[in-house]
C-alpha atoms as one frame of an Amber mdcrd trajectory, in Angstrom:
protein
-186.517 -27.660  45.891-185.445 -25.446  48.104-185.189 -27.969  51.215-182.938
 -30.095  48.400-180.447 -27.029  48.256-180.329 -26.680  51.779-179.117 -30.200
  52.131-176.685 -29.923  49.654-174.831 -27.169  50.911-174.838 -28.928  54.566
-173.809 -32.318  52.568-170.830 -30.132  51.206-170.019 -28.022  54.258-169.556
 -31.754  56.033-167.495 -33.314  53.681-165.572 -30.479  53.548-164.668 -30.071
  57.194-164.152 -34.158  57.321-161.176 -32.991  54.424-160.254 -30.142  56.629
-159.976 -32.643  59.337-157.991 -35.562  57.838-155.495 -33.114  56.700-154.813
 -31.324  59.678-154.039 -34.981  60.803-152.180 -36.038  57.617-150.144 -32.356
  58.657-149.874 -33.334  62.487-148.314 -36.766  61.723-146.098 -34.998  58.911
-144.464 -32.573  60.908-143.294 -35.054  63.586-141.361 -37.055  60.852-139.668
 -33.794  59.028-138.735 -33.103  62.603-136.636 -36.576  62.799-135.235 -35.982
  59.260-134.322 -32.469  60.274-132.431 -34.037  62.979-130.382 -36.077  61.112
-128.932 -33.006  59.058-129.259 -30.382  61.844-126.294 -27.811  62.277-124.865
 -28.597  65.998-123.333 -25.193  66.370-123.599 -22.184  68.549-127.085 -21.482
  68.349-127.988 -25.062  68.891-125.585 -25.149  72.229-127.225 -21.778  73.608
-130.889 -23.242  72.732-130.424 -26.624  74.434-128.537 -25.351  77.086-131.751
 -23.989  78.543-133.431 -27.312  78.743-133.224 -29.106  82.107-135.570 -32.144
  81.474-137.913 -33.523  78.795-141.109 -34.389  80.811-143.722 -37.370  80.149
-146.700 -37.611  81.960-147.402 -40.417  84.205-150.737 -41.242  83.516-150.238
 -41.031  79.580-146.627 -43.515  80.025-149.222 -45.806  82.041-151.649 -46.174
  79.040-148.481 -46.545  76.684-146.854 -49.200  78.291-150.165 -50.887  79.416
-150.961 -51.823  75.655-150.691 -55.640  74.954-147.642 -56.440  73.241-145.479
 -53.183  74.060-142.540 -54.556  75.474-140.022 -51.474  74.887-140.101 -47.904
  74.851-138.158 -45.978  72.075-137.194 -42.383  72.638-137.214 -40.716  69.389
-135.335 -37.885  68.455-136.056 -34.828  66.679-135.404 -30.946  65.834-137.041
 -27.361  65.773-136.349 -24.309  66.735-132.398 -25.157  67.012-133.299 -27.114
  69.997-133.482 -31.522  70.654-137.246 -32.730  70.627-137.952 -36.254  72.189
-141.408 -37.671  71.826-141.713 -41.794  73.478-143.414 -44.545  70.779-143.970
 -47.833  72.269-142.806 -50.938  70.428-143.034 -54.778  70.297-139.850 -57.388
  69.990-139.941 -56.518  66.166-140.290 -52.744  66.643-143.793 -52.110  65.727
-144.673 -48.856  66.667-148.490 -49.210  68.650-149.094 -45.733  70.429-146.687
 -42.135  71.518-146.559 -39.798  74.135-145.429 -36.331  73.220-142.586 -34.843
  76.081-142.997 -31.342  77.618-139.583 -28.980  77.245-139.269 -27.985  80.842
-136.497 -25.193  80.750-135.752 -23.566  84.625-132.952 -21.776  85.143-132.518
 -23.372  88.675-130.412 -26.460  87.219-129.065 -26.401  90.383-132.380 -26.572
  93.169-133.387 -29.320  90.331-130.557 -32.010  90.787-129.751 -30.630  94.410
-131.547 -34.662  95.608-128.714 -36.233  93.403-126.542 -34.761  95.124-126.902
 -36.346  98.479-126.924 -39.981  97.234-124.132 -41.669  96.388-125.179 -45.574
  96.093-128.164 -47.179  94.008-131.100 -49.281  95.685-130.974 -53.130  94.679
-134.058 -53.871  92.985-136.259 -57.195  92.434-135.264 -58.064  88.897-131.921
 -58.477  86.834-133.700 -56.206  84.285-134.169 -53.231  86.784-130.697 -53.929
  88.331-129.037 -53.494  84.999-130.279 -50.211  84.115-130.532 -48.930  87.686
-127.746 -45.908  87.453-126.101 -44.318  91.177-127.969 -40.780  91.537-124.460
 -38.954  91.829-122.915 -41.371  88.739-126.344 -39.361  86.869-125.578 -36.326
  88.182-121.994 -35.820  86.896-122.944 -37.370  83.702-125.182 -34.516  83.003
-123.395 -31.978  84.442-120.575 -33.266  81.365-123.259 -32.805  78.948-123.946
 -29.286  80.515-120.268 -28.518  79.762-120.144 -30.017  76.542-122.520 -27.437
  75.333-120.990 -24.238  77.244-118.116 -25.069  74.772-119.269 -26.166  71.831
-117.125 -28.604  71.128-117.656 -32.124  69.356-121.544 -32.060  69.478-121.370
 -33.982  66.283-119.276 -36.651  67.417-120.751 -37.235  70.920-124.189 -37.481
  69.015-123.252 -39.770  66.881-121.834 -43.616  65.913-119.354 -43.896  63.168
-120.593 -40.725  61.988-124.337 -41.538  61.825-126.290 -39.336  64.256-128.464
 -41.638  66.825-131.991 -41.494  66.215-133.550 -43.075  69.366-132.857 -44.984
  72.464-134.428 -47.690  73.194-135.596 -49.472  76.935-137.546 -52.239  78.177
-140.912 -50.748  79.206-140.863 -52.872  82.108-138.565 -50.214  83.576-141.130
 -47.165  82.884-143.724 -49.595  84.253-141.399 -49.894  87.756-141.138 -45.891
  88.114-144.714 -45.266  87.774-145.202 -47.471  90.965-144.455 -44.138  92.991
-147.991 -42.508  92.760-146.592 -39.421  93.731-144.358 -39.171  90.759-146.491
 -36.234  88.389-143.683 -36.541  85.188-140.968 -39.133  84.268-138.427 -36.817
  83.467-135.770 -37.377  80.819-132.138 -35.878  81.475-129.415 -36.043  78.812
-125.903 -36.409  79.901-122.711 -38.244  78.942-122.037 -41.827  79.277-118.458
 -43.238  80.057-117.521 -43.976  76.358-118.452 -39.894  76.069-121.565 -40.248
  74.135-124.719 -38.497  74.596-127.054 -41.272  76.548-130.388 -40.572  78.726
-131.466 -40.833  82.149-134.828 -41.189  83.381-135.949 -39.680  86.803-139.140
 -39.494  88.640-140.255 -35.680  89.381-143.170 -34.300  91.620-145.735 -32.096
  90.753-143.464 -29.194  91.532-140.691 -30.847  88.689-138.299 -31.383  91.379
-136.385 -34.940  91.687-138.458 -37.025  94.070-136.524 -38.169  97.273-137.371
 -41.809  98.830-136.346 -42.973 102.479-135.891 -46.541 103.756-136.067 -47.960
 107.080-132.716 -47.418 108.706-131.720 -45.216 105.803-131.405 -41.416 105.369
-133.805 -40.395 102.516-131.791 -40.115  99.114-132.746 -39.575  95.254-135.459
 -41.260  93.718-134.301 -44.170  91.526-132.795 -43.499  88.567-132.428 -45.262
  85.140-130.419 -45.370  82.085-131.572 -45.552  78.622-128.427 -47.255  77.230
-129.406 -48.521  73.769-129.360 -45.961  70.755-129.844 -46.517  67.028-127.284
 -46.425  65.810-125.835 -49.456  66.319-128.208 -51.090  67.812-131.330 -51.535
  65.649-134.624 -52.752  66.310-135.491 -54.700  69.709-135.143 -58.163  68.808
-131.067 -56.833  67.572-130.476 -56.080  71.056-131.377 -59.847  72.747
């Protein structure tokens, strides 16, 4: 009898942890959507500026973006958007032509206030590297062309001016942006790239847009050389695509 009541209270003790456990999930998963529907109705206004002013990059691991976009049928990455804390959080899902989500990488807030020593590689590059596909071509943005773009951004938020309409399309805030994963499959060729880091800045139509750069381990932009060449910025990319307008994947072909 008394062996029976032992295993009872273990039966009950397990089933109750297994509860414990599925709702810290269920609570896990929650959080990151209220944090994409606080976005959408977020207050872009002083305390916002002064909080995101202090980020310099959102960082992704390299070796969890090579297990993302190694999954069979990923074919684009979608950088989601969402808010806490007054401050932009951007977490990467990756998607099929239809936009079926399969697997996400959480970023890293990676707030130094050496801006400067950061982007100081952008700096000394003016021209972009031709690369071996249309698709990497397209997206493939000049190092300095980056660098002004997000020093506009930088500005945009010292004065606090028109956050809602530069983050926005027709007056419908952009929830992600979305890129061929082919391109995040390219960067991570550099094995001594440690984070893909993602910059925001301004793009020519003056609309918040990001731009992807490979960092070392020590965060700082990673500089390549070529033969004949003096050694500039690392490549950088453009994630040109937000929702809204453009929808899921398939929309933008």
């Amino acid at each position: 009898m008394k062996r029976t009541s032992l295993l009872g209270v273990a039966l009950i003790a397990l089933l109750m942890f297994s509860c414990q456990k599925e709702n810290s999930q269920e609570n896990s998963s929650s959080v990151s959507k209220v944090e994409q529907e606080n976005w959408q109705t977020a207050k872009l206004d002083a305390k916002f500026a002064a909080s995101q002013k202090q980020v310099t990059a959102y960082l992704f691991p390299t070796d969890a973006m090579s297990k993302l976009v190694e999954i069979p049928n990923v074919e684009y990455v979608q950088f989601v958007l969402g808010y806490s804390d007054n401050t932009l959080q951007i977490k990467v899902i990756g998607v099929d032509k239809t936009g079926k989500e399969f697997a996400s990488v959480d970023s890293e807030i990676l707030k130094d206030a050496s801006d400067t020593d950061k982007l100081s590689a952008l700096k000394t590059s003016s021209g972009k590297t031709s690369k071996g596909t249309v698709l990497l071509n397209e997206h493939l943005i000049s190092p300095d062309v980056a660098l002004d773009a997000i020093n506009t951004w930088q500005k945009k938020l010292s004065a606090v001016s028109d956050l809602d309409e530069i983050l926005s399309y027709e007056g419908a805030r952009f929830k992600h942006y979305t890129l061929e994963a082919a391109i995040v499959a390219d960067m991570l060729q550099n094995k001594n790239t440690t984070n893909i880091g993602l910059f925001l800045g301004l793009n020519p139509v003056g609309k918040v847009t990001t731009y992807l750069i490979g960092l070392d381990k020590n965060n700082s932009i990673k500089k390549t050389s070529f033969a004949g060449k003096t050694a500039g910025a690392s490549d950088v990319y453009d994630g040109s695509r937000p929702c809204p307008p453009y929808g899921d994947p398939a929309e933008t072909e």
